[in-house]
C-alpha positions as CSV (number, residue, x, y, z in Angstrom):
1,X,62.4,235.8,29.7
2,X,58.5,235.8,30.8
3,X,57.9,231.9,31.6
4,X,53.8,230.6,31.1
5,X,51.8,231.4,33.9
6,X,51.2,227.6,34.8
7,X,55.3,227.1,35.0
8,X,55.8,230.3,37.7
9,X,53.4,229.0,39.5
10,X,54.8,225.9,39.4
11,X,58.0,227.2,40.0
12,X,56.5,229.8,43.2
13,X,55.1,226.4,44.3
14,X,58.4,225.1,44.7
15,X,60.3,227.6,46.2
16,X,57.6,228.1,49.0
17,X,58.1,224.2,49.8
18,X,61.2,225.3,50.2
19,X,61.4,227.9,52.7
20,X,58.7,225.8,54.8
21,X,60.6,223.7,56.3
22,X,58.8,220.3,57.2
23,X,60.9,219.8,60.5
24,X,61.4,223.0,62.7
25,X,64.4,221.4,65.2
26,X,64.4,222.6,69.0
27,X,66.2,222.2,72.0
28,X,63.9,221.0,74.8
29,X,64.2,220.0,78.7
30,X,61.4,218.8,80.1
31,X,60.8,219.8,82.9
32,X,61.9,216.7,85.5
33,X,63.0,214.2,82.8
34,X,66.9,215.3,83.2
35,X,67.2,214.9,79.1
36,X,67.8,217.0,76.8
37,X,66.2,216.7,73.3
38,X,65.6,217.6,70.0
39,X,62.2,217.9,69.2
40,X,61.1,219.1,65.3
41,X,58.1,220.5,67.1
42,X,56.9,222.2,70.6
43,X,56.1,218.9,72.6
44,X,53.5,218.9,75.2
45,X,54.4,217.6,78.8
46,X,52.6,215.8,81.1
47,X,53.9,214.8,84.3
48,X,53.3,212.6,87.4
49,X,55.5,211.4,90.7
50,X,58.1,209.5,88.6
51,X,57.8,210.1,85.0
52,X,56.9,211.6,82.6
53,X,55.9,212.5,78.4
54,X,57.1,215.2,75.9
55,X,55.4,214.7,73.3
56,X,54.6,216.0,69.7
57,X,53.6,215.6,66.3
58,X,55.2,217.0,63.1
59,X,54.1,216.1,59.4
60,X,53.0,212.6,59.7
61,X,55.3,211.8,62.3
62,X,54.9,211.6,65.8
63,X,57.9,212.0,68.4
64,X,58.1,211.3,71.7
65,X,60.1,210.8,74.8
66,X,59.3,209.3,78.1
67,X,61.3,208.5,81.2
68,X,60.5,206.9,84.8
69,X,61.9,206.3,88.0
70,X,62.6,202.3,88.7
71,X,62.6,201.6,92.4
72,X,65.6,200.2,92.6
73,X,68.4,201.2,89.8
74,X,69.7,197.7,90.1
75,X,66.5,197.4,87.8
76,X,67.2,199.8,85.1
77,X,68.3,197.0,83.0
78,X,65.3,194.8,83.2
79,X,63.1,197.5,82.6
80,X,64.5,198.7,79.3
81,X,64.2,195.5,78.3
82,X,60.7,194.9,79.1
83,X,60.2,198.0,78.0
84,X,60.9,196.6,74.4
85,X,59.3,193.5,74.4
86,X,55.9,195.3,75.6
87,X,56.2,197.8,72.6
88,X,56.8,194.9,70.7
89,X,53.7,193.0,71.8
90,X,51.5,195.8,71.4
91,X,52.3,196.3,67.5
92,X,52.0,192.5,67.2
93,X,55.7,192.2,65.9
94,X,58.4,190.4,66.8
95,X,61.4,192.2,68.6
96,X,63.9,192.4,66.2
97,X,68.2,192.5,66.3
98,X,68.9,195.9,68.6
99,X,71.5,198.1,67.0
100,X,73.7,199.8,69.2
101,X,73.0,203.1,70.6
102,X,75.0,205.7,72.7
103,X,73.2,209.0,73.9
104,X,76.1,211.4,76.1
105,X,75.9,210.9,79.7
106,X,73.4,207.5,79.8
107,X,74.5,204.8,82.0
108,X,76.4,201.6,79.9
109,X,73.7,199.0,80.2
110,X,73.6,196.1,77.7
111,X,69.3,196.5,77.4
112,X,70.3,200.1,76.1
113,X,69.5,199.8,72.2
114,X,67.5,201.3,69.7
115,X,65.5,198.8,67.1
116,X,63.1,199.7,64.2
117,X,59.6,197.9,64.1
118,X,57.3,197.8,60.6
119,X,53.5,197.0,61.2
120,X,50.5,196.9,59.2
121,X,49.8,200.6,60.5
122,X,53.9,202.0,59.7
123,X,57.0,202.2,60.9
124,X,58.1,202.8,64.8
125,X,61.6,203.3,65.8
126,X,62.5,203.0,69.6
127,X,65.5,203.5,71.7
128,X,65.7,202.8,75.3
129,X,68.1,203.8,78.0
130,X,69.0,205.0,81.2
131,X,70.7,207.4,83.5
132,X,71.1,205.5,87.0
133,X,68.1,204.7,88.2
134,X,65.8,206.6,85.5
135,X,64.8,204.7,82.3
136,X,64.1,206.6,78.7
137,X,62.3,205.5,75.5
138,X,62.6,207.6,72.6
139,X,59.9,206.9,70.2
140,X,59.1,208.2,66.5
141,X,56.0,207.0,64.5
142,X,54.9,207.4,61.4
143,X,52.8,205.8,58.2
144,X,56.5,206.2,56.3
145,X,60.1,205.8,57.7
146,X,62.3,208.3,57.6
147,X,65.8,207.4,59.0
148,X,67.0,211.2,58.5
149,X,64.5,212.3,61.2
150,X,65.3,209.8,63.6
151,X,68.8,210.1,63.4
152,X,68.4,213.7,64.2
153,X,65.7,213.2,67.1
154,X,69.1,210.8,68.8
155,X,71.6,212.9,67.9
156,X,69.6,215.4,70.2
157,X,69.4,213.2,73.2
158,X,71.4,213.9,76.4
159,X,71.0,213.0,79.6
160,X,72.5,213.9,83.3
161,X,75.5,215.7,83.1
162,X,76.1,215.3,79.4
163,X,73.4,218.5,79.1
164,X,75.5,221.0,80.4
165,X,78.6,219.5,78.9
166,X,77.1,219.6,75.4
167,X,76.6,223.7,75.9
């Protein structure tokens, strides 16, 4: 059966969206963050005494993980939080209800949680948490939501010993 021209195309249109995949998953360790992560695109890394960004963008989302030293790990806690609230002041939004959040080998702090944020300009999901003394936000941004992507970027996460365990 020959189909119309205007239908195989249509129909070679969709099978090329198909093998294209929109998210390209990869395993990455940033040099000096002691995480491991799941990026769905190469992130770029910039560095300086203490922390650090892996960063990258992929469709109309943008991904990103960053991690610093506290002075004292006594203050891991507080800085999660403030963390939070700061994000949460910079989009203008209130900081709502944290959900739970465990990523392998992070250190049990109540501040450690993950919350989603809607503003005028789109959706941002954060998580924050720590390893000792180092604090973590995981960030994804984007115009859209798009809960399958985050929970994939998290399911990635590992920090401290949990990397080589996971492998």
């Amino acid at each position: 059966m020959r189909l119309p021209l205007t239908a195989g195309f249509a129909l070679m249109l969709v099978l090329l969206a198909a093998c294209q995949p929109a998210l390209n998953w990869r395993e990455t360790q940033p040099a000096g963050s002691g995480a491991a992560a799941l990026f769905p695109c190469k992130p770029d890394v910039e560095q300086r005494q203490g922390m650090g960004l892996a960063q990258c963008k992929a469709g109309d989302l943008g991904f990103a993980l960053s991690w610093a030293d506290t002075p004292d790990p006594r203050q891991a806690g507080a800085a999660l939080k403030a963390m939070t609230q700061a994000l949460a002041a910079k989009l203008g939004q209130p900081l709502p209800a944290p959900q739970g959040l465990q990523v392998p080998g992070m250190t049990p702090l109540p501040e450690a949680a993950q919350h989603r944020l809607a503003s005028a300009g789109g959706i941002t999901r954060v998580a924050v948490f720590a390893h000792g003394g180092r604090v973590y936000q995981a960030l994804m941004t984007g115009a859209k939501d798009d809960a399958a992507a985050w929970d994939g970027f998290m399911a990635g996460l590992r920090v401290g010993g949990a990397i080589e365990a996971a492998r």
